[in-house]
C-alpha positions as CSV (number, residue, x, y, z in Angstrom):
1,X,101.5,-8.8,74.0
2,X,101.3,-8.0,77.2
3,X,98.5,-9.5,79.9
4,X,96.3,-6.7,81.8
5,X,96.7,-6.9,85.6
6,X,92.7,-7.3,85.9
7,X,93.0,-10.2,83.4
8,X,96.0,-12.1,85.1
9,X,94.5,-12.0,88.3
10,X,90.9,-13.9,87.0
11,X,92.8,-16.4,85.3
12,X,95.0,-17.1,88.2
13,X,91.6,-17.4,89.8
14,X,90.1,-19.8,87.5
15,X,93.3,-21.4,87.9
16,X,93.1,-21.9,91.7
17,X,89.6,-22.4,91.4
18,X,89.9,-25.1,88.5
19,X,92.8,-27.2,90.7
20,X,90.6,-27.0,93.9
21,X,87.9,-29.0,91.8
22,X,90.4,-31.7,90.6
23,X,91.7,-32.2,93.7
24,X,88.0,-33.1,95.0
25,X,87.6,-36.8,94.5
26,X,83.8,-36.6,95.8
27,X,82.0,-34.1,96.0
28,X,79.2,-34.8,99.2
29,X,75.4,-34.1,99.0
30,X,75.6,-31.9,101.6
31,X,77.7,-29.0,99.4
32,X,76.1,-29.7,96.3
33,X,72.3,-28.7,97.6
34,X,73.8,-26.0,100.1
35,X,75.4,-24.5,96.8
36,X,72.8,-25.0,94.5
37,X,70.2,-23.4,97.2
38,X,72.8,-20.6,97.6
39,X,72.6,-19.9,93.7
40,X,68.7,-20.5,94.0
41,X,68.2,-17.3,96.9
42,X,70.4,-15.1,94.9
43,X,68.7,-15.7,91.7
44,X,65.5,-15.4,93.5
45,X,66.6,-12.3,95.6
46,X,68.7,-10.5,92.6
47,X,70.7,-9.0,95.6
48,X,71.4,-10.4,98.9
49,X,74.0,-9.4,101.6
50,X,76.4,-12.1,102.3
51,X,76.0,-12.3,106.3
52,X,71.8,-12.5,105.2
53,X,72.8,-15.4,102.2
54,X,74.8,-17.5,105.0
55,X,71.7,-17.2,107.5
56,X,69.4,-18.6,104.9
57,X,71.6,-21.3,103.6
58,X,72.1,-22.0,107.2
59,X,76.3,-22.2,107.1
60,X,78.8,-19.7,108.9
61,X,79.4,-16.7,106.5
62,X,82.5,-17.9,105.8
63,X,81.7,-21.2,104.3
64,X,78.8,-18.8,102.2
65,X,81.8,-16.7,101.5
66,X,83.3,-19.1,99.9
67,X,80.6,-20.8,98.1
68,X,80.1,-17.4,96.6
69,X,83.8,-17.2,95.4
70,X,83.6,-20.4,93.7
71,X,80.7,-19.3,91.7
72,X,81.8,-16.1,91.2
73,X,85.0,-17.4,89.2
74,X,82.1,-20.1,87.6
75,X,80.7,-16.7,86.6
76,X,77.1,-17.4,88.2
77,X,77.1,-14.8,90.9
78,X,78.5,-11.5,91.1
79,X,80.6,-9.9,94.5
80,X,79.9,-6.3,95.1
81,X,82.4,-4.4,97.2
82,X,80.3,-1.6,98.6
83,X,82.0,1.5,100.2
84,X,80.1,0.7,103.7
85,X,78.6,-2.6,105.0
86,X,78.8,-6.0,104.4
87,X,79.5,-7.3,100.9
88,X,76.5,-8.0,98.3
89,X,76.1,-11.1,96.0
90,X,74.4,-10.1,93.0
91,X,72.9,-12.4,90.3
């Protein structure tokens, strides 16, 4: 039986995602609070543009970018792709 595209491509994810975390033999205070108050704002928020999510968390948008990635493949946050504008993390 074949494997939709869709579903190859999050399980490749999970996959990169997965072997990033084993490689990590400590993981330091520092990313653990900035991640949990990035879940924390977007819970509280429901919606929140990424560059606005990065400015609160107070990190560059592209560590916030990829904070939101990992916990997007975690499946705590949601990425929304919108036609104009800066992307949206949804809870």
């Amino acid at each position: 039986m074949a494997v939709a595209p869709k579903q190859a491509a999050a399980a490749s994810k999970r996959d990169d995602v997965e072997e990033m975390l084993e490689s990590i033999d400590h993981v330091p205070e520092e990313l653990t609070s900035g991640i949990d108050r990035c879940v924390g704002i977007v819970r509280k928020e429901k919606s929140i543009r990424l560059d606005a999510l990065a400015k609160k968390c107070a990190v560059k948008r592209d560590v916030a970018l990829g904070w939101v990635r990992v916990l997007e493949s975690a499946g705590m946050v949601r990425i929304h792709y919108p036609l104009l504008g800066e992307l949206e993390v949804r809870a």
